[in-house]
Backbone bond lengths (Angstrom), bond angles and torsions (degrees), N, CA, C in turn:
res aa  C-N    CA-C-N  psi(-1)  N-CA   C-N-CA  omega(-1)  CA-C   N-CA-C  phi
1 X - - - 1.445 - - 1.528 108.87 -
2 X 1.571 104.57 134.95 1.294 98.92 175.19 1.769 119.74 -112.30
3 X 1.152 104.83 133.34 0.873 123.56 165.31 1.899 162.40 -81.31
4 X 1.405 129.80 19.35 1.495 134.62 -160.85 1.516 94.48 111.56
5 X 1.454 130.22 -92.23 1.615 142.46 -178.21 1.782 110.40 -131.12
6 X 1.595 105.79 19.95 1.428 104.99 -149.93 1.777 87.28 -127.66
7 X 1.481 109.87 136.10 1.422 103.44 167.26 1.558 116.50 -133.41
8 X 0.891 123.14 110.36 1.724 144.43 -165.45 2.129 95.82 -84.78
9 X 0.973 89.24 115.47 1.751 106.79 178.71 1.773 93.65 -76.70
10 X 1.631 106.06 150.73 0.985 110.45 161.67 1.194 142.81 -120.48
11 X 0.979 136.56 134.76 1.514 125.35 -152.46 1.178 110.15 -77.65
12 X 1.710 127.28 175.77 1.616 111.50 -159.00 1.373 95.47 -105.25
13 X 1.297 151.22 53.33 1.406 142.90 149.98 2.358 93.49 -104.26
14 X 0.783 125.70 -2.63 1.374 122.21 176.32 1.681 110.19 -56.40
15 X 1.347 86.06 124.26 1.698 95.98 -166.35 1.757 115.92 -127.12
16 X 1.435 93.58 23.34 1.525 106.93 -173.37 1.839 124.43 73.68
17 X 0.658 83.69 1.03 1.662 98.56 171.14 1.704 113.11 -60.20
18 X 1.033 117.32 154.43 1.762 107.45 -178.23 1.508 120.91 -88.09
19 X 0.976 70.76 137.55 2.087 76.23 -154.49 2.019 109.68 -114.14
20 X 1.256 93.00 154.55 1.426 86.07 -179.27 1.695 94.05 -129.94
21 X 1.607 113.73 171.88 1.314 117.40 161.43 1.806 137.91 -49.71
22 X 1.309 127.39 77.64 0.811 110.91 -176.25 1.794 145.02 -24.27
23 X 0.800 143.88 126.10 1.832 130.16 176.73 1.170 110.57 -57.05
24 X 1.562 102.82 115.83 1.591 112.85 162.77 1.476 91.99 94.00
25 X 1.138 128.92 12.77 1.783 126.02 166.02 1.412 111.94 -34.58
26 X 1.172 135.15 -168.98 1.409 140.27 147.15 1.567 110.11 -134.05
27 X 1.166 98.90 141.92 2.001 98.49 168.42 1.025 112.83 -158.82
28 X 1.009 105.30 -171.41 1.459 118.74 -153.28 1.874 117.52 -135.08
29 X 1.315 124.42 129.68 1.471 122.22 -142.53 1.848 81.70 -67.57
30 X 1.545 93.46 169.52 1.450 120.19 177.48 1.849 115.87 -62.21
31 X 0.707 85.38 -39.57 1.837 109.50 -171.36 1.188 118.88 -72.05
32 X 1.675 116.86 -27.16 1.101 142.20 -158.45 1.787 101.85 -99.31
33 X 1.547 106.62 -24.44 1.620 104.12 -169.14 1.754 110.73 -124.83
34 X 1.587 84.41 149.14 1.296 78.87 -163.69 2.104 111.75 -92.23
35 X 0.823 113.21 128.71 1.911 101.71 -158.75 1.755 111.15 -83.33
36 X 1.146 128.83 123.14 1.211 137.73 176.74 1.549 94.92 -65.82
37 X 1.538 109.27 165.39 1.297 117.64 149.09 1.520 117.43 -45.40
38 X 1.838 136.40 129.09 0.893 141.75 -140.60 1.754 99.38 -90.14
39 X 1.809 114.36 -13.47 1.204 120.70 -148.91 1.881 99.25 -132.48
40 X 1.204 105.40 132.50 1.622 110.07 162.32 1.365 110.35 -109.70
41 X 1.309 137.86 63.90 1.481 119.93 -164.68 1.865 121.56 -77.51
42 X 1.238 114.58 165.77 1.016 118.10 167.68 2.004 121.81 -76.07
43 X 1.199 93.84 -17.82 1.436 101.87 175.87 1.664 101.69 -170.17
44 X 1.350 114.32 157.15 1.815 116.59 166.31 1.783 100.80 -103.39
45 X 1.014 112.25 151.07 1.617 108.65 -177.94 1.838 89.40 -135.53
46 X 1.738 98.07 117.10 1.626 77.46 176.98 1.409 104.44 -139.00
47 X 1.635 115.86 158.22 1.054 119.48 -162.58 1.939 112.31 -112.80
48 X 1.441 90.96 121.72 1.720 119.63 175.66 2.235 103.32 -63.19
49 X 1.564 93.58 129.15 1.399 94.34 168.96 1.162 117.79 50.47
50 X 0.875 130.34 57.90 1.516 145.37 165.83 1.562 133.16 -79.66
51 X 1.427 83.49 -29.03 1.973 111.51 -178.20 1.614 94.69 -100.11
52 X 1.591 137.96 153.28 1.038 107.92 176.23 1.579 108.01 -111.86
53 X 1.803 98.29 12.37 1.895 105.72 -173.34 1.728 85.76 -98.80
54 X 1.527 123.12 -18.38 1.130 125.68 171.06 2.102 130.11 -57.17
55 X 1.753 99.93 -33.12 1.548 136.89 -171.53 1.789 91.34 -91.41
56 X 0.954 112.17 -54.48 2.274 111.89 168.98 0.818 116.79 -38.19
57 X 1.513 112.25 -60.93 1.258 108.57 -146.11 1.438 90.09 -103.76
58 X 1.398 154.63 88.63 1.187 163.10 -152.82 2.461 101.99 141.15
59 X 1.109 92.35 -20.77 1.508 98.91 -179.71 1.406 109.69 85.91
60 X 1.439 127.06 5.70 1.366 111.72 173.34 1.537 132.62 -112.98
61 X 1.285 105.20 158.43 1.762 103.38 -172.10 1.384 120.30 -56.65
62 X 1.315 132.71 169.45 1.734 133.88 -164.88 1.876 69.51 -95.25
63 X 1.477 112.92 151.49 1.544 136.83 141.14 0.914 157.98 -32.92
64 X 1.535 168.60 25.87 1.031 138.22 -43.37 1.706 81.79 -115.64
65 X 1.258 126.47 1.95 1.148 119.35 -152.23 1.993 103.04 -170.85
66 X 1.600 122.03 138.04 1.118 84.60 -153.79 1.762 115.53 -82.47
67 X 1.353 116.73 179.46 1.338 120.44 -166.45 1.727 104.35 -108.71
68 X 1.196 93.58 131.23 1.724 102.10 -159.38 1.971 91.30 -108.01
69 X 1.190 92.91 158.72 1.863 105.71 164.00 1.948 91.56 -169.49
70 X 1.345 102.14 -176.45 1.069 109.38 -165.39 1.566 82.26 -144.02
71 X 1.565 111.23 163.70 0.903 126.32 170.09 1.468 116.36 -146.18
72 X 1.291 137.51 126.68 1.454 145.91 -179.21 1.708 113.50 -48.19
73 X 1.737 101.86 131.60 1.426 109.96 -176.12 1.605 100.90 -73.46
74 X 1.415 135.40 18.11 1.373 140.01 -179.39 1.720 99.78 -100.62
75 X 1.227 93.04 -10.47 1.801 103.80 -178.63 1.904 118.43 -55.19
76 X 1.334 83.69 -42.77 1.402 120.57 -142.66 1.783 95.79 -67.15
77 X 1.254 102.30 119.02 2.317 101.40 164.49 2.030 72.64 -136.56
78 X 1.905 74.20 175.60 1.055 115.78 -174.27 1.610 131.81 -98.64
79 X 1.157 145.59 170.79 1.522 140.62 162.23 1.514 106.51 -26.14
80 X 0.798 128.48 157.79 1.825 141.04 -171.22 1.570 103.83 27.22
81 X 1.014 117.42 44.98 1.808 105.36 -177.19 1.357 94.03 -96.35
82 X 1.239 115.07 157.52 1.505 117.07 152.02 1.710 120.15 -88.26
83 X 1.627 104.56 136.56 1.321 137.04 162.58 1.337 123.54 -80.76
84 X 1.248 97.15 97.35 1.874 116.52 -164.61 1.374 105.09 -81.06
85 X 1.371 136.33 131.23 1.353 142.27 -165.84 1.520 117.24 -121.42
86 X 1.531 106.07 87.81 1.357 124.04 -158.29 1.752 138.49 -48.76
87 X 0.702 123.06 129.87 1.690 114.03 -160.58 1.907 114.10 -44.63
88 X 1.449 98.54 -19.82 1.499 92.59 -163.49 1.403 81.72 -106.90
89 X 1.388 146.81 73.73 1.126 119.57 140.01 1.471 93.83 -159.08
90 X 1.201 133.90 161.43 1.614 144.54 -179.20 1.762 108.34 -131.92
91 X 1.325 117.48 24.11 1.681 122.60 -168.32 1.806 104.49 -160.67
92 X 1.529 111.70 50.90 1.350 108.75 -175.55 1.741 98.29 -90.28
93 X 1.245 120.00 122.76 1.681 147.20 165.48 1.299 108.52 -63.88
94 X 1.683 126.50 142.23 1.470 131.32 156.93 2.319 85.73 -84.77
95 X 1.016 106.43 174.00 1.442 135.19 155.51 1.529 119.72 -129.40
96 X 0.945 147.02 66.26 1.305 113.42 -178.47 2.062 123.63 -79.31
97 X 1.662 107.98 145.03 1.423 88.02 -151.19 1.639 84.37 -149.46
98 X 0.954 112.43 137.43 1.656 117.68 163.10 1.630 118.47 -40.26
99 X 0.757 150.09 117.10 1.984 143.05 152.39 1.328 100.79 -70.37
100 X 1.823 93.82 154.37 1.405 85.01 161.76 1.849 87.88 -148.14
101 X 1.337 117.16 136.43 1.616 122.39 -174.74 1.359 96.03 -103.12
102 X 1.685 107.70 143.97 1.196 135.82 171.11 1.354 114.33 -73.76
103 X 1.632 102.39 138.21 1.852 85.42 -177.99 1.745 93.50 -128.05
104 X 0.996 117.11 9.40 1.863 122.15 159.30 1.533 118.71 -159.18
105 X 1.552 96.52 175.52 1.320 93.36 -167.34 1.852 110.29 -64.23
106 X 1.029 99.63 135.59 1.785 102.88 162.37 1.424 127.90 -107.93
107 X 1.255 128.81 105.94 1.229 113.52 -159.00 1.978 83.80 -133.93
108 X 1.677 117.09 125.17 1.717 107.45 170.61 1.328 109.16 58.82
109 X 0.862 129.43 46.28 1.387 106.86 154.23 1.179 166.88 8.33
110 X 1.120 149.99 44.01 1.899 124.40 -120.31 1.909 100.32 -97.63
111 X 1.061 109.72 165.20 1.520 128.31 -179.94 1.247 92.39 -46.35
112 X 1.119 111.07 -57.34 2.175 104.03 -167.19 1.468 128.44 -85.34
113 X 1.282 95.90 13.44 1.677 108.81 -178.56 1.329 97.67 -113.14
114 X 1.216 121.05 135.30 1.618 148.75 166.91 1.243 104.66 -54.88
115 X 1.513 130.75 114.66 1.461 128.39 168.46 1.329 93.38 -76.94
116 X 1.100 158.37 -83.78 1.302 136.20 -164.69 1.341 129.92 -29.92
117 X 1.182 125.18 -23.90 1.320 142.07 -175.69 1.802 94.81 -61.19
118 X 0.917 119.65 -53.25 1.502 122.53 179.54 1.469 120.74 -86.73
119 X 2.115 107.04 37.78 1.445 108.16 168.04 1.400 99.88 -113.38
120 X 1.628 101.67 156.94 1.319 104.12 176.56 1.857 98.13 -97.38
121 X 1.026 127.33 -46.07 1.182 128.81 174.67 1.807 122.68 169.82
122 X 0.857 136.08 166.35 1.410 151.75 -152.05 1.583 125.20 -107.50
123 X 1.519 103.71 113.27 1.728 97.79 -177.56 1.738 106.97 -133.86
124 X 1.407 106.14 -164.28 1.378 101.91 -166.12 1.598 95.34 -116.02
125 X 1.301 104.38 137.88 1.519 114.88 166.33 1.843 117.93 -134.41
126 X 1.224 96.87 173.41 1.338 120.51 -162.67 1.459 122.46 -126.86
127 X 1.597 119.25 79.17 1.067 111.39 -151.01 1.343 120.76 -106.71
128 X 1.991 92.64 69.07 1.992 103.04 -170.51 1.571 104.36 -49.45
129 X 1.204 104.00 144.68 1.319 141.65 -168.31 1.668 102.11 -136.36
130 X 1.288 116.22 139.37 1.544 140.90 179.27 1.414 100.92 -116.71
131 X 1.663 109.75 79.63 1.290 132.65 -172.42 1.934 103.52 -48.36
132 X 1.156 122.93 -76.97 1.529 130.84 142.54 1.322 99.39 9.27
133 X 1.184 118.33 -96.42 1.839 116.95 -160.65 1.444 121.37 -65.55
134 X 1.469 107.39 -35.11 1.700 110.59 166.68 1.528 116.84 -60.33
135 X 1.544 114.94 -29.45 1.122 95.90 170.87 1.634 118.46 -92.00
136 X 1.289 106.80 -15.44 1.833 104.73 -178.99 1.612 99.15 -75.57
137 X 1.333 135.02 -37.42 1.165 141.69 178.31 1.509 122.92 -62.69
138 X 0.949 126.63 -28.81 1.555 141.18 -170.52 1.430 103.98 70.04
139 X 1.432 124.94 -63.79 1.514 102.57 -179.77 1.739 102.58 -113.83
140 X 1.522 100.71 174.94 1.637 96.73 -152.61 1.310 116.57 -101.82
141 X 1.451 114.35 34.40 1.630 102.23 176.15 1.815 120.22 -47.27
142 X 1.373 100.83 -39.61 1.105 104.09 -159.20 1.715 131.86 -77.84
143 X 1.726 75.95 -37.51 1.957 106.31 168.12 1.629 111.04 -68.72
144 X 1.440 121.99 -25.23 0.847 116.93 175.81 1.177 133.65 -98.75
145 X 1.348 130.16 -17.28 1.717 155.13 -174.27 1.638 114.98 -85.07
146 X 0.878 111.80 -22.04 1.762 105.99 -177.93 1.578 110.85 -41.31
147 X 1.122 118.94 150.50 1.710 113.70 160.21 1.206 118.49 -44.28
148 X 1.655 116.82 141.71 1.596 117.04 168.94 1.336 111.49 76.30
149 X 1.444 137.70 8.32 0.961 159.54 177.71 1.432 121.92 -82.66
150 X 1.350 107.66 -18.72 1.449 103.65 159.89 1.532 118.09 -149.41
151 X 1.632 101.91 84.65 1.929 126.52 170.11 1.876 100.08 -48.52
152 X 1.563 99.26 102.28 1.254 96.56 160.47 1.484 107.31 -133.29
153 X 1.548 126.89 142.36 0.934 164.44 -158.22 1.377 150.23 141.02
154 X 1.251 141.51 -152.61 1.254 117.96 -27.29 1.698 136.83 -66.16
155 X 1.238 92.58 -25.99 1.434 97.41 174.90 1.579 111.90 -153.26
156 X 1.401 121.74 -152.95 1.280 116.64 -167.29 1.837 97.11 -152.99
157 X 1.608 94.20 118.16 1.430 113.92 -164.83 1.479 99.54 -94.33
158 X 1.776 129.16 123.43 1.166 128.75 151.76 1.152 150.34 -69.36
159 X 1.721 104.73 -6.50 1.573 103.98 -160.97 1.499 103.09 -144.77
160 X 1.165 115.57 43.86 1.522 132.19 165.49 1.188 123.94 -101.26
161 X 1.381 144.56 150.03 1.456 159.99 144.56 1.131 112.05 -59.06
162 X 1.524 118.38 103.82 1.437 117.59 157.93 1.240 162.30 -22.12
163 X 1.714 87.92 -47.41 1.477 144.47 -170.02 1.997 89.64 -44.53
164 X 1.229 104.96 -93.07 1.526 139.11 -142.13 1.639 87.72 -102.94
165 X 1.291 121.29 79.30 1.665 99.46 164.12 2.006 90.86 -151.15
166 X 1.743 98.58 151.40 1.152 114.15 151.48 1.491 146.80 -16.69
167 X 1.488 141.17 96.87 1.258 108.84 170.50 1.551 110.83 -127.76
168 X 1.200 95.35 131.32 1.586 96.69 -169.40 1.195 118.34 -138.92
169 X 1.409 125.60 138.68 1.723 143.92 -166.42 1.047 109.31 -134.71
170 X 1.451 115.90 118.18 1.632 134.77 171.16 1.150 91.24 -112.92
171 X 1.547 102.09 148.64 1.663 132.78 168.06 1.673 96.90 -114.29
172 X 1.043 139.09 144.70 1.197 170.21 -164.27 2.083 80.94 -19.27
173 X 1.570 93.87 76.12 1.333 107.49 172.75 1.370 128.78 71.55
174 X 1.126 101.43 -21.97 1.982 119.05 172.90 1.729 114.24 -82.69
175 X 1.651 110.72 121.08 1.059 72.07 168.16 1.430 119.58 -116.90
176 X 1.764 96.66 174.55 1.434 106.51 -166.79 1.787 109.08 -114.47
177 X 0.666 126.91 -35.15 1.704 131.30 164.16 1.866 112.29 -110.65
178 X 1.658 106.29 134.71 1.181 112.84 -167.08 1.200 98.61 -169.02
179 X 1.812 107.55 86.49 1.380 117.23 -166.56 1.484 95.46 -138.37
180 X 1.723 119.54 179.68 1.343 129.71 -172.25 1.621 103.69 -116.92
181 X 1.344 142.17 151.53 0.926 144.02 108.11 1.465 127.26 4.53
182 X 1.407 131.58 -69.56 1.279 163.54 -160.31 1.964 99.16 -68.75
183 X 1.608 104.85 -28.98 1.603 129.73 177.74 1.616 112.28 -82.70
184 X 1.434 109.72 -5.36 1.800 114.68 173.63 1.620 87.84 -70.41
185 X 1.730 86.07 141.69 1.859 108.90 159.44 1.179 84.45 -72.65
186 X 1.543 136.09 -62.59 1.714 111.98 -139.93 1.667 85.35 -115.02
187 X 1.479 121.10 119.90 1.493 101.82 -178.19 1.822 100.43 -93.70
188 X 1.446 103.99 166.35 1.829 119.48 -158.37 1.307 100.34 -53.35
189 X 0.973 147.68 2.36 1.913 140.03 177.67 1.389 99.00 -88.59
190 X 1.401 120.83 -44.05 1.659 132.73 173.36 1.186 116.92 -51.80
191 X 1.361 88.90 -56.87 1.918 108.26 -168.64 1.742 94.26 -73.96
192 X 1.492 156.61 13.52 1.152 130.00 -167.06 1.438 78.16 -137.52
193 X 1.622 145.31 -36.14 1.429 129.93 148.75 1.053 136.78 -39.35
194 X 1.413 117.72 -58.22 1.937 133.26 156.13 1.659 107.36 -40.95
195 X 0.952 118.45 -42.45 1.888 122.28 -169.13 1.274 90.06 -87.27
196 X 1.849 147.57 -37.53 1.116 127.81 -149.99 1.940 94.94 -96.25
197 X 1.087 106.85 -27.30 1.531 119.42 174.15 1.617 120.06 -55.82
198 X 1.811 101.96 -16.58 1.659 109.77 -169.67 1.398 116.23 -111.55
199 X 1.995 98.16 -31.74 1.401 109.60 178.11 1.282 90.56 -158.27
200 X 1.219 110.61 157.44 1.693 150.91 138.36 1.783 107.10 -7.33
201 X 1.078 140.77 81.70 1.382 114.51 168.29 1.729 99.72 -90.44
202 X 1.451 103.28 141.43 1.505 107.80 177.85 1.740 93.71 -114.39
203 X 1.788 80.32 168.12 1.677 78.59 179.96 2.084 131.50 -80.13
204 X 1.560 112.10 157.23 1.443 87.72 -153.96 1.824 106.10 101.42
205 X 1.518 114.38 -37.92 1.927 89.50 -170.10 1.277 100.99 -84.93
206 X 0.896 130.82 157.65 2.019 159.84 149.55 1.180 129.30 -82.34
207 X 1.039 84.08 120.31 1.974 109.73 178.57 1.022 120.20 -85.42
208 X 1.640 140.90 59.04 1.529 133.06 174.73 1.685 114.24 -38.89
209 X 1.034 125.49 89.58 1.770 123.35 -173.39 1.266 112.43 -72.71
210 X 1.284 147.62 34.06 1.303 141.70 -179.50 1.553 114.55 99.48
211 X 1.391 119.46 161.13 1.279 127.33 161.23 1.826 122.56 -106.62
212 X 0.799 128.04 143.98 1.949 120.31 149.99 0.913 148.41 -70.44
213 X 1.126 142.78 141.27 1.613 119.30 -157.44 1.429 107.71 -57.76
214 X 1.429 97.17 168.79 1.604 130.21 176.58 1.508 122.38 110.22
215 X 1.131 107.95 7.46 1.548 124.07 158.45 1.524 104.12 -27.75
216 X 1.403 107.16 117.16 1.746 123.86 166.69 1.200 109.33 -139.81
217 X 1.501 107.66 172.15 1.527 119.93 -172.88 1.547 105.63 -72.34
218 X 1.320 102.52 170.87 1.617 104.77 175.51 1.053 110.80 -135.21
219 X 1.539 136.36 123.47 1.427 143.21 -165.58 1.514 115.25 -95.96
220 X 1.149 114.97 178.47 1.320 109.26 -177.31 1.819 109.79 -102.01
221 X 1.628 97.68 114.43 1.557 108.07 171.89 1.521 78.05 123.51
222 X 1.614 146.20 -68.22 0.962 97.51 168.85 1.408 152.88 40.59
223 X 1.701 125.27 92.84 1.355 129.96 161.50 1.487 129.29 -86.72
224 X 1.333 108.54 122.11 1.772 87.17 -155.72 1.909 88.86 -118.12
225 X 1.513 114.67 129.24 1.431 97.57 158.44 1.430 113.17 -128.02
226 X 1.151 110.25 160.01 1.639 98.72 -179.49 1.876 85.87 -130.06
227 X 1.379 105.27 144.43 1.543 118.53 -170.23 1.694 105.89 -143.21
228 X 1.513 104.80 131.52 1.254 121.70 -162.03 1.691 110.39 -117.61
229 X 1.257 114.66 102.56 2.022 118.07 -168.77 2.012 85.97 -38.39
230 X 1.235 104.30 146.75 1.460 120.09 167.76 1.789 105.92 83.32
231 X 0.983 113.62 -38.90 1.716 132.24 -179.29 1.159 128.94 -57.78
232 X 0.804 122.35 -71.53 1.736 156.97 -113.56 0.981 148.90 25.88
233 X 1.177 136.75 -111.45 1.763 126.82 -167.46 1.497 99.03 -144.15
234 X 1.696 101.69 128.47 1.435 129.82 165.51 1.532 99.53 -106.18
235 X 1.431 96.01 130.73 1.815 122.18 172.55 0.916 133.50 -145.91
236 X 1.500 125.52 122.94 1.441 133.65 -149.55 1.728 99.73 -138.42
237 X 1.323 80.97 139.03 1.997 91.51 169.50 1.280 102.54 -74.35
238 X 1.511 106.26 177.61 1.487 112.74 -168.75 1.722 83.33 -137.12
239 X 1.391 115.39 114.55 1.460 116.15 153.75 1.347 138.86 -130.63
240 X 1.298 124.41 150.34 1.855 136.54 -166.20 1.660 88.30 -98.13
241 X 1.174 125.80 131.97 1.267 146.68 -129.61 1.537 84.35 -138.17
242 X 1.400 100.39 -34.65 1.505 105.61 -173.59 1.429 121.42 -99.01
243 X 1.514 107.85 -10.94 1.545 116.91 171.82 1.694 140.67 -3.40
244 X 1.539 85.83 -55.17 1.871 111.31 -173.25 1.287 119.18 -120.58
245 X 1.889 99.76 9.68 1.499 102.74 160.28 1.469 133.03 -65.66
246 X 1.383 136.32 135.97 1.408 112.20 -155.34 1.531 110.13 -106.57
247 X 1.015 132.82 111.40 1.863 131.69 -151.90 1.393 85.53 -68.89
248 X 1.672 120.56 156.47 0.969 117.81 152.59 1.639 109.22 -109.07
């Protein structure tokens, strides 16, 4: 857990429950550690067209209902990781998109129960997409699943409003997406009823809720950050794996 400049380790009975600093903890300065991805989930559940300047500018219609895919927990790096840019595709996308982690089981929902009530708290992700294959594919297992494919971090904020927040994506300082929260068709109280009505969310899974427009390619060397009002900023290199391979 982090804390101001202070990071408090957690011991392994932590079960997502809301937790505060114990008395007399010990930790260890900020600077000093290096931060894993904040999330081990059991699954990512993420949501297509969400923005509707996001559904335009790609050529497709808003949903009538929201649009689910999943994406593999093999996806998943961390703050400064590198974003490997796969041989079969020539059209790999940043996303940048709010998370939101489960902090109990959700199973149905009912009208009078608070979907928020069953968050553990909120981080920033990156939900590269291999623009190329999602569209030769029709649906996106494939464009979306590669390794390193989904930069989430840096950490995971408890005590923010969903509602009304920032989302913003720079490419090597420019930015390219600069949208609101407040701009979701289905905002996250919806989206965590609709998802609990289809499957199981346990605690630990992630909700990628959409991106905003300005989706562009990502080159190799590439600085990519995506930054969330209340959050902060996850940033990942962008690298060709294949660079100094020598064609024959």
């Amino acid at each position: 857990m982090v804390k101001e400049t202070k990071v408090y380790p957690l011991d392994e009975t932590f079960t997502f429950d809301r937790i505060d600093v114990p008395p007399n903890a010990s930790s260890l300065d900020l600077d000093d550690v290096l931060l894993l991805a904040p999330v081990t989930p059991s699954k990512i559940v993420c949501v297509g067209r969400n923005y509707l300047e996001h559904a335009a500018e790609l050529g497709n219609k808003m949903p009538d209902e929201p649009l689910l895919f999943l994406k593999p927990p093999s996806s998943i790096i961390s703050h400064d990781e590198a974003i490997r840019l796969p041989p079969q595709s020539q059209q790999v996308e940043h996303e940048g998109e709010l998370g939101v982690v489960i902090g109990r089981t959700a199973t149905r929902i009912g009208e009078d129960d608070d979907p928020l009530s069953y968050v553990f708290g909120y981080t920033c992700v990156n939900d590269v997409t291999a623009r190329d294959l999602q569209r030769k594919d029709v649906q996106f297992t494939r464009g979306k699943s590669f390794d390193t494919f989904c930069p989430v971090a840096p950490w995971i904020v408890t005590d923010i409003d969903p509602t009304n927040l920032s989302v913003t994506t720079r490419v090597n300082g420019e930015t390219k997406q600069n949208g609101n929260t407040a701009d979701m068709a289905f905002p996250v109280a919806f989206l965590i009823r609709y998802i609990s009505h289809i499957m199981t969310l346990n605690p630990g899974d992630l909700i990628a809720t959409g991106t905003p427009a300005g989706v562009s390619r990502m080159k190799d060397m590439d600085e990519v950050e995506v930054e969330v009002g209340g959050i902060g900023i996850l940033r990942n290199v962008v690298i060709n794996p294949d660079r100094n391979r020598i064609k024959g």
